[in-house]
C-alpha positions in Angstrom: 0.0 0.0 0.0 1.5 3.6 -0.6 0.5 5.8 1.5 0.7 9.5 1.2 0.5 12.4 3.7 0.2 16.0 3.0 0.6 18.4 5.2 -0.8 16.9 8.3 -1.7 19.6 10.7 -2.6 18.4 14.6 -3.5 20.8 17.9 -4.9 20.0 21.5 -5.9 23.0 23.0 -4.3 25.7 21.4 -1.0 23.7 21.5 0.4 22.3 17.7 1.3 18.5 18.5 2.1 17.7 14.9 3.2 20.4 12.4 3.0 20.3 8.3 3.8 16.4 8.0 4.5 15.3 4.8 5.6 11.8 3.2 5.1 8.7 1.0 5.8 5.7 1.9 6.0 3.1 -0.4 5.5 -0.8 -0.4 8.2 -2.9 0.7 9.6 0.1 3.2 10.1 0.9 6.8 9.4 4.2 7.2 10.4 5.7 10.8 8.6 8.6 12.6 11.0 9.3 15.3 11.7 11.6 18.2 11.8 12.0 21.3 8.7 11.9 23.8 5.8 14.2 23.1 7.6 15.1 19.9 4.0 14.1 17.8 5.1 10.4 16.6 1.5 8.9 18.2 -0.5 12.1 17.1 1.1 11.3 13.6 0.4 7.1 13.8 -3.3 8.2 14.5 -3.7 10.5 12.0 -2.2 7.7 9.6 -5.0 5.0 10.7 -7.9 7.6 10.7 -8.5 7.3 14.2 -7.9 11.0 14.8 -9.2 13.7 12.1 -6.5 16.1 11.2 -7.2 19.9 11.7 -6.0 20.0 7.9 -3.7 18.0 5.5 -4.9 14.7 3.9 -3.9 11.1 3.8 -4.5 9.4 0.7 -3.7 5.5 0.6 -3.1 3.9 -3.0 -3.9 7.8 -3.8 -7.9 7.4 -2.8 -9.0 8.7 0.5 -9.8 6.6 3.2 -12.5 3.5 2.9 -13.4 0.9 4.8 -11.8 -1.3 2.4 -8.6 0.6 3.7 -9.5 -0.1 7.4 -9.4 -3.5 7.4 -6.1 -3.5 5.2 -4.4 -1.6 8.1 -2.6 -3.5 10.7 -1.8 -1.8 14.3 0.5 -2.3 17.2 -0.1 0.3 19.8 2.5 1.7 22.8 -0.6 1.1 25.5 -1.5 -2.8 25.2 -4.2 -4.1 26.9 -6.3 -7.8 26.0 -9.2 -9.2 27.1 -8.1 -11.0 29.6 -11.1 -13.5 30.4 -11.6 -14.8 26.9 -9.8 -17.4 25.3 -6.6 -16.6 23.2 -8.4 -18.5 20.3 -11.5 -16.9 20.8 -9.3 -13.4 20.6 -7.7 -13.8 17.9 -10.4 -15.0 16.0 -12.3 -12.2 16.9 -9.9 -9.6 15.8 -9.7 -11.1 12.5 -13.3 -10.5 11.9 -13.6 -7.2 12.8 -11.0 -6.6 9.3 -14.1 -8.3 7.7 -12.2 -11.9 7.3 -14.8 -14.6 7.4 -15.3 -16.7 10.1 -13.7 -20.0 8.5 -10.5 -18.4 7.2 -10.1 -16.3 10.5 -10.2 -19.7 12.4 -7.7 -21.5 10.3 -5.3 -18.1 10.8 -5.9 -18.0 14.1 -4.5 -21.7 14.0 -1.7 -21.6 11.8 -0.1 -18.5 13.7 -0.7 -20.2 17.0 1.3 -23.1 16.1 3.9 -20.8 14.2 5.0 -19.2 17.3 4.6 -21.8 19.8 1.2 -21.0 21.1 -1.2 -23.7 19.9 -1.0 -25.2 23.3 -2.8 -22.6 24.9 -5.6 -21.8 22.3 -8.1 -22.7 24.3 -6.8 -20.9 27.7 -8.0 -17.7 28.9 -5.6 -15.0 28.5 -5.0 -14.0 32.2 -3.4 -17.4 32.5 -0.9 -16.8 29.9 2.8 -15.6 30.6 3.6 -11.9 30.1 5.8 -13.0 26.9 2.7 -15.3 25.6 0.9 -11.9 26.0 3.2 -9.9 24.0 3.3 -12.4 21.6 -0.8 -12.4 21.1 -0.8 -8.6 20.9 1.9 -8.5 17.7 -0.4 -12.1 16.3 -3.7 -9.6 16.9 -1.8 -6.7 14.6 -1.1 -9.6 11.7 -3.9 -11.8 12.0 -5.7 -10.3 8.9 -2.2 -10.0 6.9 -2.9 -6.4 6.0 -0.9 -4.2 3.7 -0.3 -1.5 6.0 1.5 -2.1 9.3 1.8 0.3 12.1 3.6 0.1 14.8 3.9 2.5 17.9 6.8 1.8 19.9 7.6 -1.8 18.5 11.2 -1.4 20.3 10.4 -0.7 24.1 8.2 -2.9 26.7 8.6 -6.2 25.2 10.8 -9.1 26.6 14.4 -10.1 24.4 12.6 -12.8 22.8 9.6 -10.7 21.5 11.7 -7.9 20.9 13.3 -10.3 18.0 10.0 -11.3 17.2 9.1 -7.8 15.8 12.1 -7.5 13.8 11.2 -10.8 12.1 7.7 -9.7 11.5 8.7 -6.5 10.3 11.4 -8.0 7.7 8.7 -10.7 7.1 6.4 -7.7 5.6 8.3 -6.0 4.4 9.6 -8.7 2.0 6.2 -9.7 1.0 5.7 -5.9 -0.5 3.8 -4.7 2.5 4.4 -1.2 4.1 5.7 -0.3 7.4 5.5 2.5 9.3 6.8 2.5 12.6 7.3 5.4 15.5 9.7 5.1 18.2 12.1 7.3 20.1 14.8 4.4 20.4 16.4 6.1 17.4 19.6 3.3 17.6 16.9 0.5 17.4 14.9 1.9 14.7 18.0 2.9 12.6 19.0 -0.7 11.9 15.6 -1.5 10.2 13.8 1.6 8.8 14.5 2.6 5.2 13.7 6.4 5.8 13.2 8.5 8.7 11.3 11.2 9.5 12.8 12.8 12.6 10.3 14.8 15.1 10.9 17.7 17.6 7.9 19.4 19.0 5.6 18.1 16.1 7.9 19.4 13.8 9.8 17.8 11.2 13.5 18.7 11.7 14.8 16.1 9.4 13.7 13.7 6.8 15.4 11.4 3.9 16.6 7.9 3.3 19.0 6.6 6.0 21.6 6.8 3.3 21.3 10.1 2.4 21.5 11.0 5.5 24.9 9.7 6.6 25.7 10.7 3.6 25.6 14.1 4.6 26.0 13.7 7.9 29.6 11.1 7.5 32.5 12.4 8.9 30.8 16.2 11.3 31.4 14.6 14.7 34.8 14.7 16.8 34.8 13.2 20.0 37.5 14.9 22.4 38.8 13.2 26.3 40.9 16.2 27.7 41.6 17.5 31.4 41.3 20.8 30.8 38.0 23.1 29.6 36.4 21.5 27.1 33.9 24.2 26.7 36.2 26.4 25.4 36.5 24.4 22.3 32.9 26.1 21.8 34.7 29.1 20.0 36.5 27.0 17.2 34.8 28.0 14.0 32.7 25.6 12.6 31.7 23.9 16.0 28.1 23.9 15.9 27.3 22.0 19.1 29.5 20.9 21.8 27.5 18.3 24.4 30.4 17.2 27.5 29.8 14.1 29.8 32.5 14.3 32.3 36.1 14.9 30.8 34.9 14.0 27.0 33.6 16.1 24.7 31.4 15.2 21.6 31.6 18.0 19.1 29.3 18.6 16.3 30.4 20.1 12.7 29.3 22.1 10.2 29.7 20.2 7.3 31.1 23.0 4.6 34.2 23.4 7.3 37.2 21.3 6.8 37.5 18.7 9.8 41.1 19.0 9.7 41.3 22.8 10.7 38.7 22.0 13.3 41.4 18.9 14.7 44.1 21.3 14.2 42.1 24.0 16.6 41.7 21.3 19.3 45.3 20.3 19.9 45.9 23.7 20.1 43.6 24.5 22.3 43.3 21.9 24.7 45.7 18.9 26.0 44.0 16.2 24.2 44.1 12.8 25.3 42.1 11.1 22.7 40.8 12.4 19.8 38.7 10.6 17.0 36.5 11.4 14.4 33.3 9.4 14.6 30.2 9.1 11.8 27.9 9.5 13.7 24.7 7.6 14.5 20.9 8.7 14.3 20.7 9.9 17.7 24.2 11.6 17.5 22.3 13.4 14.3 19.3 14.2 16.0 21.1 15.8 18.7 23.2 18.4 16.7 20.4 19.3 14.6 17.3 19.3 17.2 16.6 22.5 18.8 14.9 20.7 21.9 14.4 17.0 22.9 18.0 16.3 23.8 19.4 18.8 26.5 22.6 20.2 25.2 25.5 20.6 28.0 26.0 24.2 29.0 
């Protein structure tokens, strides 16, 4: 399914959660809305599934508005997760199947197949409050699948589930991702989410602050980030030019770049300046990105 967002504009009283959000995302991707919290990522998930109107802006899916038809191709993990606890896992799953409109015979044999897939057909017929917290997680990812739709969202698919779950989602999400479906995922464990997603969308106050393919983006951002241990003031290696941002944690320094300055004069600048005791230059990561460029969301050493 491609999906396309235009200018998605979001507010709760008076206050602008999710600012001009704009992208496509394509079949057979992982797109990434990421950011810190409040930064809009859930705000922008609900406005993707139609659960919550946006004040303006559009989302267009296969380029036709919403349907029911869409609905029931959509496929949703949530960051809260909660299951009926007195009912039978079966008798769950089943049911979430047919409220995507599958029939009751092929929702049963799903339900089956993906129980005994991943080690659960034991306990079809057991209520859910007996079942272990990782049976649990498991059920809420099967509930998200059971209906194989097109579209998969996912809200936080990197935090609150055990180790063995946790690799769970990353097979499911390369699983659909293979098979042409689309994937759109929000998270603020930007070092999880870079090893999967295709493009990112980076967040800060409902804003967009960055967005391109992962490529492109180290790319641009490859060799802008010096990481400096010294004894004396590393603050004062604010006033090189061509430091953007300078963030200390104890007696090391991580400098940021600007990319049209030669990295060499800025190394030349530190040994002068300070009594270096290791020096590197480091390409940096997603959440080393997010912190040079982000005006708020990641507290900047003063």
């Amino acid at each position: 399914m491609h999906v396309k967002a235009e200018n998605l504009y979001k507010e709760f009283d008076g206050k602008a959660a999710v600012v001009d959000l704009s992208f496509e995302a394509r079949a057979g991707m992982v797109m990434g809305i990421l950011g810190p919290p409040e930064a809009g990522k859930t705000t922008a998930l609900r406005m993707i599934l139609n659960v919550l109107d946006p004040d303006s802006g559009s989302v267009f899916y296969d380029d036709r508005p919403v349907s029911a038809a869409v609905r029931n191709a959509m496929g949703y993990l949530p960051e809260l997760r909660g299951l009926y606890q007195k009912y039978s896992l079966n008798d769950v799953l089943v049911y979430f199947a047919r409220l995507k409109n599958v029939s009751s015979k092929k929702a049963r044999v799903e339900a089956v197949r993906l129980m005994d897939r991943f080690g659960l057909i034991e306990n079809m017929e057991s209520p859910l409050a007996s079942l272990s917290q990782e049976m649990q997680e498991k059920v809420q990812i099967l509930i998200a699948v059971i209906h194989n739709p097109d579209l998969l969202v996912l809200d936080e698919p990197f935090s609150g589930f055990e180790a063995k779950n946790y690799r769970l989602i990353r097979q499911v999400i390369d699983h659909f991702r293979s098979e042409g479906k689309t994937i759109i995922l929000a998270s603020r464990e930007l070092s999880e989410a870079e090893t999967i997603c295709d493009e990112v969308i980076l967040l800060d106050r409902g804003g967009t602050i960055l967005q391109d393919n992962l490529k492109r983006i180290y790319k641009r951002f490859h060799e802008n980030l010096i990481v400096v241990e010294a004894a004396d003031n590393l603050q004062a290696l604010r006033t090189i030019p061509g430091v953007k941002k300078l963030v200390q944690e104890k007696q090391v320094a991580r400098l940021y770049v600007d990319e049209q300055v030669s990295t060499q004069k800025v190394l030349d600048a530190i040994i002068r300046a300070v009594n270096v005791s290791r020096i590197e230059v480091n390409r940096p990561n997603l959440n080393d990105i997010y912190l040079q460029i982000a005006p708020t969301g990641m507290k900047e050493s003063s």
